[in-house]
C-alpha positions as CSV (number, residue, x, y, z in Angstrom):
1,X,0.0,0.0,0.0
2,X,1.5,3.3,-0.9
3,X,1.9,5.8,1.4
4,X,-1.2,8.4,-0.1
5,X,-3.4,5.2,-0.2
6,X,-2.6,4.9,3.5
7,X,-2.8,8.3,4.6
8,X,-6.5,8.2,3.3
9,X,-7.5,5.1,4.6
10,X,-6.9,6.7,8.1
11,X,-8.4,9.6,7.4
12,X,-11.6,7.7,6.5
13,X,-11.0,5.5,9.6
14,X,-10.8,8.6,11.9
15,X,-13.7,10.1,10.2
16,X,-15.9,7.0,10.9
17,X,-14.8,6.9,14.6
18,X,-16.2,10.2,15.3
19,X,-19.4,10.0,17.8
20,X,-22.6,11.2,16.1
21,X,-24.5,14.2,16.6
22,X,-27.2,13.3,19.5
23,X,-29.3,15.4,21.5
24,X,-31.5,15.3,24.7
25,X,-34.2,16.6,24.6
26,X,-36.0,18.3,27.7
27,X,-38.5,15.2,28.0
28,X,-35.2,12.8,28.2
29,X,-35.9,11.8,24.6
30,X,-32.7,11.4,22.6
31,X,-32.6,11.8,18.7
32,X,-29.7,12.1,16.1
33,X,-28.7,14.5,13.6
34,X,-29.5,11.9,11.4
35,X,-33.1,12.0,12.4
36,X,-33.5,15.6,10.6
37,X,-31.3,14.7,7.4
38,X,-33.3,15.5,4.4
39,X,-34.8,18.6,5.8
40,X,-33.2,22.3,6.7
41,X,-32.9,22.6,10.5
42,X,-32.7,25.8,12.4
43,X,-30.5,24.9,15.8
44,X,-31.0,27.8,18.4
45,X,-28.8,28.3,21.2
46,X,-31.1,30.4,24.0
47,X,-30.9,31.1,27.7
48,X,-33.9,32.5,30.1
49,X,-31.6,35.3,31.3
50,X,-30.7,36.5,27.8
51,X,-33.4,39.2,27.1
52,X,-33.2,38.9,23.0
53,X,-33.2,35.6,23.1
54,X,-36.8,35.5,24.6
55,X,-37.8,38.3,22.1
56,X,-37.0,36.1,18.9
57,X,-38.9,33.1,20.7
58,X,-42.2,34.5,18.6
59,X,-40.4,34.4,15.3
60,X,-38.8,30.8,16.5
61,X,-42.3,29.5,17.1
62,X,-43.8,31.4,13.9
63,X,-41.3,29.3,11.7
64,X,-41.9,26.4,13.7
65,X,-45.3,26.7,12.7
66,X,-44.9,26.6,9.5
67,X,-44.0,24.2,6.8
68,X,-40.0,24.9,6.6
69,X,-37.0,24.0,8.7
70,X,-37.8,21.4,11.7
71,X,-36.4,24.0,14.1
72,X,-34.8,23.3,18.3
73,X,-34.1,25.8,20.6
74,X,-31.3,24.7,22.8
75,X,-30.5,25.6,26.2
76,X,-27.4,27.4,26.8
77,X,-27.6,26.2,30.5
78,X,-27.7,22.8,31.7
79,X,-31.3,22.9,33.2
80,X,-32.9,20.2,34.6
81,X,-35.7,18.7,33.1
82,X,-38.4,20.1,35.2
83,X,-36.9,23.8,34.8
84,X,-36.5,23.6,31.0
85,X,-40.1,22.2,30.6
86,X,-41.2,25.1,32.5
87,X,-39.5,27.4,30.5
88,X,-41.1,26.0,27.4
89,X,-44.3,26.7,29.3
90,X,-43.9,30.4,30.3
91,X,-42.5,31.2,27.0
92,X,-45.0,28.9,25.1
93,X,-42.3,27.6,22.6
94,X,-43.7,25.5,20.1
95,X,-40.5,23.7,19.1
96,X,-38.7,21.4,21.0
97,X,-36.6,22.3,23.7
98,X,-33.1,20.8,24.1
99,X,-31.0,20.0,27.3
100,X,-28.1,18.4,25.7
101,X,-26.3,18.5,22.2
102,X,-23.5,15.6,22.2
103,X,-21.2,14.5,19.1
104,X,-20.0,16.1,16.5
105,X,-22.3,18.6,15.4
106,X,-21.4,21.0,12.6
107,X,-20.6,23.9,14.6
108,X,-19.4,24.7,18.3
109,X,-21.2,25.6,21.0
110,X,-21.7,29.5,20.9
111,X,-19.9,32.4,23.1
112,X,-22.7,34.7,22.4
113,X,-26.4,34.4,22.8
114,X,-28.4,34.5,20.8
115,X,-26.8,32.5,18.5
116,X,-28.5,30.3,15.7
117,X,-27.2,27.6,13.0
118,X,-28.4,26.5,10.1
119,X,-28.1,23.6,9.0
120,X,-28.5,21.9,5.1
121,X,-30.6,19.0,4.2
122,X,-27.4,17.1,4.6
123,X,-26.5,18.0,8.0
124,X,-24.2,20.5,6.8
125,X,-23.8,24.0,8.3
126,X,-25.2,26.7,5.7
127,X,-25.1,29.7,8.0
128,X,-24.7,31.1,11.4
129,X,-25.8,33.9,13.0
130,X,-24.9,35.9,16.1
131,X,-27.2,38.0,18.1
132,X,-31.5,38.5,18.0
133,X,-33.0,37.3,15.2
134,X,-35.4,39.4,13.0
135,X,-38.1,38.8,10.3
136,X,-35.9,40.2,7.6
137,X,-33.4,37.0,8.8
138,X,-35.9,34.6,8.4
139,X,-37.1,36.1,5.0
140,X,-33.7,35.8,3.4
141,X,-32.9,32.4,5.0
142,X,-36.9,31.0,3.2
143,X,-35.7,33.1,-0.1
144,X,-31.7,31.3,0.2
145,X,-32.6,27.7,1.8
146,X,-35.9,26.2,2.0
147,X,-38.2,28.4,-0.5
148,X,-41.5,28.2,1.2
């Protein structure tokens, strides 16, 4: 085997070993990114004490109702289950609420809140964005991504 062949056949080893993309959700559920792959997914990283983050929670839930991205808000702090169910309560989010992203996912965890991902039909990142999220956002990401 020559060296290049080599070289590659660990790379593709390594690239198999990684652990998949998981999360928790706030009712102990557990899915994979896998389990969104074919559809546009809007990941949102949120926290109760970040004030924008609860004043995008009405455009979260108006795309959530509606026939694009399958969308998850995710919680910035590690809540129990009873607190984050709660806080889907108070703030009526529609979408589900996650406690716990594990794996490789396609993008870090965030240093500023809010902060949302998006991510392609093939679980591949297609965009972030940093700080509150607007209409006009979620007009160009239809007219760009998902085209409803």
């Amino acid at each position: 085997m020559g060296k290049h062949q080599a070289l590659f056949l660990a790379v593709l080893l390594m690239a198999g070993c990684r652990e998949a993309a998981t999360l928790t959700l706030a009712d102990g559920q557990r899915q994979d990114l896998g389990d969104y792959r074919g559809q546009w997914l809007v990941v949102n990283y949120f926290a109760e004490w970040c004030a924008p983050c609860l004043r995008e929670m009405p455009l979260l839930n108006e795309l959530t109702a509606t026939a694009g991205p399958a969308v998850l808000a995710v919680s910035f702090d590690a809540l129990p289950a009873q607190a984050l169910h709660s806080l889907k309560e108070r703030y009526q989010m529609l979408m589900p609420v996650v406690a716990n992203l594990e794996g490789a996912w396609p993008f870090e965890t965030p240093r500023v809140l809010p902060t949302t991902f998006v991510i392609d039909p093939k679980g591949r990142l297609a965009e972030q964005h940093q700080g509150e999220l607007h209409a006009e956002d979620i007009a160009r990401w239809q007219a760009l991504y998902w085209g409803n």
